[in-house]
C-alpha positions, 0 to 999 in steps of 0.5 A, a space after each residue: 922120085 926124080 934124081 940128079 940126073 933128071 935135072 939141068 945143071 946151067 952156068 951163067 945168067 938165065 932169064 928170070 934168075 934173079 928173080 927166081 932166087 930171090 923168091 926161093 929165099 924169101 919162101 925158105 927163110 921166112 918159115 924157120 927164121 922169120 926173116 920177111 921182106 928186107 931179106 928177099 929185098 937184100 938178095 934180089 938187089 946184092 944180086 942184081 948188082 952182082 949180075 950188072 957186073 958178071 965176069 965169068 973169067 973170075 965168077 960163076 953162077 949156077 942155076 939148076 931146072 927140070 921141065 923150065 922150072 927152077 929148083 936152086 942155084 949157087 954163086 962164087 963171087 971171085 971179085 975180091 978172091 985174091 984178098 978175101 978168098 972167093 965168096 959163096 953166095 945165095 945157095 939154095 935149093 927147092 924143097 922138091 930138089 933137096 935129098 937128091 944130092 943136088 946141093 953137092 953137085 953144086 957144092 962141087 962145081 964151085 970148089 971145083 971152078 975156085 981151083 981153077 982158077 987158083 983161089 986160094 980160100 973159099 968163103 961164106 956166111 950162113 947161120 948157126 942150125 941152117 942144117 943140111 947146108 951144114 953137114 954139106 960145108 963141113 964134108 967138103 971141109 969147109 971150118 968155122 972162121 966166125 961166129 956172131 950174133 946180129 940182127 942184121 935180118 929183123 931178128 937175132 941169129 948166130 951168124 957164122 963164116 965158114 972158110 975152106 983152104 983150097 
């Protein structure tokens, strides 16, 4: 079984990410939530257009490989930090990278980026049952903000922003 260790830990954009990412949410959500083509479309283009305009003096985006392929990435969006807090964006990690404390390291590494650079919050929307995201935002101490119900993806789910004060 591998561990952390055995995986790269890479910032900034690789070849293939968007991609990448994209295709990982559309498998992972497509199974539990039924969220089919309009929601890997959704992060494919909101992320494209995030990586047009990348900064990393304000955002950062980490991807995590082992032997070339790809097994999760994680993004903070600092465009709108000053007003909104920071945004986490498009977490996700490959079934085979799971358990293996991978999701707190990049957990940690965009904590860690947000402060220091002096972020004031951190933000995110996930959905209610997405568990061990869950359990993973609450460690880190992250505290429900919202809570709604939308279909925004096709079917009705619990919507639910999470904030942590940095």
């Amino acid at each position: 079984m591998s561990k952390a260790q055995d995986f790269n830990l890479l910032t900034g954009y690789q070849p293939g990410l968007i991609g990448r990412t994209a295709a990982l949410h559309g498998r992972a959500y497509v199974e539990k939530w039924k969220f089919w083509k309009f929601f890997e479309c959704k992060v494919a283009s909101e992320l494209s257009m995030f990586m047009e305009c990348y900064d990393e003096e304000i955002s950062c985006i980490w991807s995590l490989e082992k032997d070339g392929e790809f097994y999760g990435t994680i993004t903070l969006d600092g465009s709108h930090a000053e007003k909104d807090g920071a945004h986490l964006r498009w977490f996700i990690l490959h079934e085979e990278a799971k358990g293996k404390g991978l999701g707190k390291l990049l957990l940690k590494s965009v904590v860690d980026f947000a402060k220091t650079k002096g972020y004031e919050s951190i933000y995110l929307w996930t959905l209610a049952g997405l568990e061990p995201a869950g359990q993973l935002y609450r460690h880190f101490g992250f505290t429900l903000e919202e809570s709604k119900l939308d279909t925004q993806w096709g079917v009705e789910v619990q919507e639910e922003k999470l904030r942590l004060k940095l």
